[in-house]
C-alpha positions in Angstrom: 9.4 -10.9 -28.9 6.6 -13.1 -28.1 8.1 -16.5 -28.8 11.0 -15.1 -26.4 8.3 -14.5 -24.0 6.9 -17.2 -24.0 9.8 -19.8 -24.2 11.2 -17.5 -20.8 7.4 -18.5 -19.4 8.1 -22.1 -17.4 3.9 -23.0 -17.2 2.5 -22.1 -19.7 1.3 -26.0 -19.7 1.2 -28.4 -17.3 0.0 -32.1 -18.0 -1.1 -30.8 -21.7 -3.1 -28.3 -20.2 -3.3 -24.4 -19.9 -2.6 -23.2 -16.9 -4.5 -20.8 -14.6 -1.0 -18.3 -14.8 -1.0 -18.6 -18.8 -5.2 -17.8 -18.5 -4.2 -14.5 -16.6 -1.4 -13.5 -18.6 -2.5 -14.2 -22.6 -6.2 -15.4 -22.3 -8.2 -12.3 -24.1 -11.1 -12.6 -21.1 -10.1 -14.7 -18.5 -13.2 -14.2 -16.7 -15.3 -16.5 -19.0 -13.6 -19.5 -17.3 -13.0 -17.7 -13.5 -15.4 -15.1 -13.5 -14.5 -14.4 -9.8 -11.1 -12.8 -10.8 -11.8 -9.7 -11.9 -11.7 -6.3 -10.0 -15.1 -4.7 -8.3 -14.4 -1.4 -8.7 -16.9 1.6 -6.4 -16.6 5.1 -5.3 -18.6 5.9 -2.3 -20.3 9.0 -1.3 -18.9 9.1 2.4 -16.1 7.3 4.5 -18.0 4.6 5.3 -20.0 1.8 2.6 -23.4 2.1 3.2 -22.9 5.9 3.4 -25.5 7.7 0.3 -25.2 10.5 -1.7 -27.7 13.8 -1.6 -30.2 11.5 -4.0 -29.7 7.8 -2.4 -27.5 7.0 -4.4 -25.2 4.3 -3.3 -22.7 4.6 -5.4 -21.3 7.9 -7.7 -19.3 5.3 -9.8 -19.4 1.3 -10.2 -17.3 -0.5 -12.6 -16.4 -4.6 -12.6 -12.9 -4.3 -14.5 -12.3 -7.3 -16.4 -9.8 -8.8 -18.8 -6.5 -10.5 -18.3 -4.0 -9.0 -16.1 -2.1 -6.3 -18.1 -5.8 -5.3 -18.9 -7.4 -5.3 -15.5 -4.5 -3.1 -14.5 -4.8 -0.4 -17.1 -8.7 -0.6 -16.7 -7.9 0.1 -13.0 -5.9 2.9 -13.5 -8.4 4.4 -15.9 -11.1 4.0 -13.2 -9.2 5.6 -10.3 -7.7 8.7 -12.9 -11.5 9.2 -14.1 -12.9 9.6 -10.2 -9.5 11.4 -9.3 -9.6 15.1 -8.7 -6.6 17.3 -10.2 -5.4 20.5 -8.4 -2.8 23.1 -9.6 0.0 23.8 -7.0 3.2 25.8 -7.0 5.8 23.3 -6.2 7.9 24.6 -3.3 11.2 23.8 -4.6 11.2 24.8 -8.5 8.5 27.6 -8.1 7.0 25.9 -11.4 2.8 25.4 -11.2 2.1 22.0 -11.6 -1.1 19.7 -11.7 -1.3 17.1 -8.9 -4.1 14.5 -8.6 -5.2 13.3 -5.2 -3.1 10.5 -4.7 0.3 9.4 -7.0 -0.7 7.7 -10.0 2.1 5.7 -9.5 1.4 4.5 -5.8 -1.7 3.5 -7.1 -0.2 1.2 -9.7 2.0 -0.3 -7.3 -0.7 -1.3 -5.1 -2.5 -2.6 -7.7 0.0 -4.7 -9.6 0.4 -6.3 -5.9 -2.7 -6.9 -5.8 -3.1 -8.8 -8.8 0.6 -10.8 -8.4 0.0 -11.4 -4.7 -3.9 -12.1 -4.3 -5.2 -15.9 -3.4 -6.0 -17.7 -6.6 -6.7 -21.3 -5.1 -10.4 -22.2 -4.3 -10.1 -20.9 -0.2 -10.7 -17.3 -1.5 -13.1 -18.4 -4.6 -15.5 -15.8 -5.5 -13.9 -12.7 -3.8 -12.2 -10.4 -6.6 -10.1 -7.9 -6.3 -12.1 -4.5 -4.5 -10.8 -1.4 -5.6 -13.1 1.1 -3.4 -12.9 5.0 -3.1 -14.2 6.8 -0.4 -14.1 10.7 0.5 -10.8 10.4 2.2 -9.1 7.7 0.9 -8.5 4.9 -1.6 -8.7 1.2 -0.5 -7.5 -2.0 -2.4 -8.8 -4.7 -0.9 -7.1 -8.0 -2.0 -8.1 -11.5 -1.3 -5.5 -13.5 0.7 -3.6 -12.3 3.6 0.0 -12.0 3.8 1.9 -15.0 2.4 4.4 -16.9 4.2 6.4 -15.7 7.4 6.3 -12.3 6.5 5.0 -9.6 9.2 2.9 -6.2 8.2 6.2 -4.5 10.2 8.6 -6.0 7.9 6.8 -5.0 4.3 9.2 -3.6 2.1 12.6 -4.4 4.4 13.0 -7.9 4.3 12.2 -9.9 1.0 9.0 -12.0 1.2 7.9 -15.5 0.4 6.1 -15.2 -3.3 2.3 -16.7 -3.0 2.4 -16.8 -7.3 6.1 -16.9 -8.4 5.5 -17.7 -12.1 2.6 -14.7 -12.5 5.8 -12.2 -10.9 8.7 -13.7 -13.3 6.1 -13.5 -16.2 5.3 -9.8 -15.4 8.9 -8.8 -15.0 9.4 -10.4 -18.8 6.5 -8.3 -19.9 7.8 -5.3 -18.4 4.9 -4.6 -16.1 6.6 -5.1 -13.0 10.3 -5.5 -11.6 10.2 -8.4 -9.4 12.5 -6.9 -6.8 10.0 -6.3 -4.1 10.1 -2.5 -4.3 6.7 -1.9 -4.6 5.6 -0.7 -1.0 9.0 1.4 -0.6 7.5 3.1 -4.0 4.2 3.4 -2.3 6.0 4.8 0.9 8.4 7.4 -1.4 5.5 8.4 -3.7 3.0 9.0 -1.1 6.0 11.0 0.8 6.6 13.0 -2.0 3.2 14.3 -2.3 3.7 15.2 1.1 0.6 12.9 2.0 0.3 10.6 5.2 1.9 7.8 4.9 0.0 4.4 3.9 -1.9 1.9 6.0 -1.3 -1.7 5.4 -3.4 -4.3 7.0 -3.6 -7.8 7.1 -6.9 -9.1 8.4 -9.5 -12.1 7.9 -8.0 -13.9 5.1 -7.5 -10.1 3.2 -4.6 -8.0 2.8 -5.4 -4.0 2.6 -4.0 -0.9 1.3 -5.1 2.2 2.3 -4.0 5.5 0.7 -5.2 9.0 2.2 -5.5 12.2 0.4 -4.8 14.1 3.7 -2.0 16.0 3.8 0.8 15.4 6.6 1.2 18.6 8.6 4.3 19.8 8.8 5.9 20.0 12.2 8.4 22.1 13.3 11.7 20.7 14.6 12.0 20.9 19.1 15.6 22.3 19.7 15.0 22.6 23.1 17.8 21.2 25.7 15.8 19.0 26.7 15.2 17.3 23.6 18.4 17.1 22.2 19.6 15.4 25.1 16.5 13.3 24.7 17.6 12.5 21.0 21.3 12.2 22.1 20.3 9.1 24.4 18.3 7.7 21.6 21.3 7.2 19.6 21.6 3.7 21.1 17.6 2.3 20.3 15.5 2.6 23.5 12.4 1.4 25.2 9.7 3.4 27.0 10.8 2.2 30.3 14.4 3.1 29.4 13.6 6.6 28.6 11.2 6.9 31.4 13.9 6.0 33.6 16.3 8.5 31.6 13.9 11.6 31.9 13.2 10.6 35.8 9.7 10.4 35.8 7.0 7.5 36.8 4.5 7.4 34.5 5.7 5.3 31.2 2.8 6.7 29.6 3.2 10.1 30.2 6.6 9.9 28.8 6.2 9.0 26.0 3.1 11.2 25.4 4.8 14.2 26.2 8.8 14.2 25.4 9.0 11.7 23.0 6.0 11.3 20.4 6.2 15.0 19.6 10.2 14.3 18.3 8.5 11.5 16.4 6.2 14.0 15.1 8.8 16.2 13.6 11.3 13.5 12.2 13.8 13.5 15.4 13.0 10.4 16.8 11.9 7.0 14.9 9.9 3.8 15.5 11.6 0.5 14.9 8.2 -0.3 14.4 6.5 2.2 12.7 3.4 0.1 11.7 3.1 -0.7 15.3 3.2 2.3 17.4 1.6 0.5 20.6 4.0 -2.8 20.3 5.7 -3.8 23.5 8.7 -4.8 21.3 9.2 -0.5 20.0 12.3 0.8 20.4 12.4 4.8 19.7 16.1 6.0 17.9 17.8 8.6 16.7 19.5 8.9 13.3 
């Protein structure tokens, strides 16, 4: 199974030399050569770094996770499970008790398999690792290198993106680690929906591309039947702008519009964003389903 693996493996070598993919994948301790790439792992007393703990401390857990990349990605599951509370709940729809920890395990491993596929490893982001940081009320990977490529925050997980380290993703799809067919954030998105948590926050800023995951969960909102809003949702069959249902509802103030009659249908699941990681773009359009 190995020598299949490794003939599938298209650089292992180049010019008679390892290279830095092969390192990640096979080396024992990669880190000996690149010590940069590991993953700094913390948990922080607060919401904020800097925040303390009731004695100073800084830190209630601190961990560099090292190791080549099927190891640095068990070592951060490990981490996250051991700093993880576990609750009993009654699932709603079996009526069977269940343990649930704060966030999916398998979001988590999503986001961090991303992280180490889809991170910069070329000498613009040389010495940042990987930061793996958990605060009070959420769970942040932190991953060096923005977005790769013509791809948009709005368009993660709908269109397929431009791949920053193409051999390390075919490698991992060999090794059964990963699938290679860009599902990761819709599994974020479904996981984190399925623990009925808020949905995740992606960023992409200063050169670093950032997944948040909150334990909070989404409050359930009831759905508006009132004739008003079914109209509303009626019109929004056909994608709309603010102006456009401004106009519709005959009132003056965009704002107020879309304060008052429409974000409360997005609230309950009537109404949608066509650019749901944008709420205040000038390019939304609000539909109905």
């Amino acid at each position: 199974m190995k020598d299949e693996m490794i003939y599938e493996l298209v650089s292992i070598k180049r010019n008679s030399e390892i290279t830095l993919s092969a390192t990640l994948l096979f080396s024992p301790y990669p880190q000996a050569y690149f010590p940069q790439l590991c993953i700094t792992a913390i948990v922080v007393p607060g919401t904020e770094l800097g925040e303390t703990g009731v004695a100073g401390e800084r830190f209630l857990d601190n961990q560099r996770i090292e190791g080549n990349i099927p190891d640095m990605l068990s070592g951060a599951l490990q981490f996250v499970k051991r700093n993880m509370r576990t609750k009993t709940i009654i699932n709603e729809k079996t009526g069977q008790r269940e343990d649930r920890t704060d966030y999916p395990v398998t979001a988590i491993r999503e986001a961090v398999i991303n992280a180490l596929v889809h991170r910069d490893y070329s000498i613009h982001a040389e010495g940042m690792p990987i930061q793996l940081i958990m605060f009070q009320d959420r769970l942040e990977i932190r991953n060096p290198g923005g977005i790769y490529g013509r791809m948009r925050v709005d368009q993660l997980g709908k269109v397929q993106p431009d791949t920053r380290n193409p051999v390390l993703a075919s490698a991992l799809e060999v090794m059964h680690i990963t699938e290679n067919r860009y599902s990761g954030i819709p599994t974020i998105r479904m996981e984190m929906d399925r623990y009925q948590l808020e949905q995740p926050e992606f960023v992409d800023e200063r050169g670093s591309f950032i997944v948040r995951l909150y334990h909070k969960t989404k409050e359930k909102t009831e759905a508006i039947h009132t004739e008003e809003a079914m109209d509303l949702i009626l019109f929004c069959r056909t994608p709309r702008t603010r102006k456009e249902i401004c106009e519709y509802l005959g009132l003056s103030s965009v704002t107020y519009a879309i304060q008052k009659h429409v974000l409360p249908l997005v609230e309950a699941g009537q109404l949608k964003m066509s650019l749901p990681d944008k709420p205040k773009s000038p390019r939304q359009l609000y539909y109905s389903e």
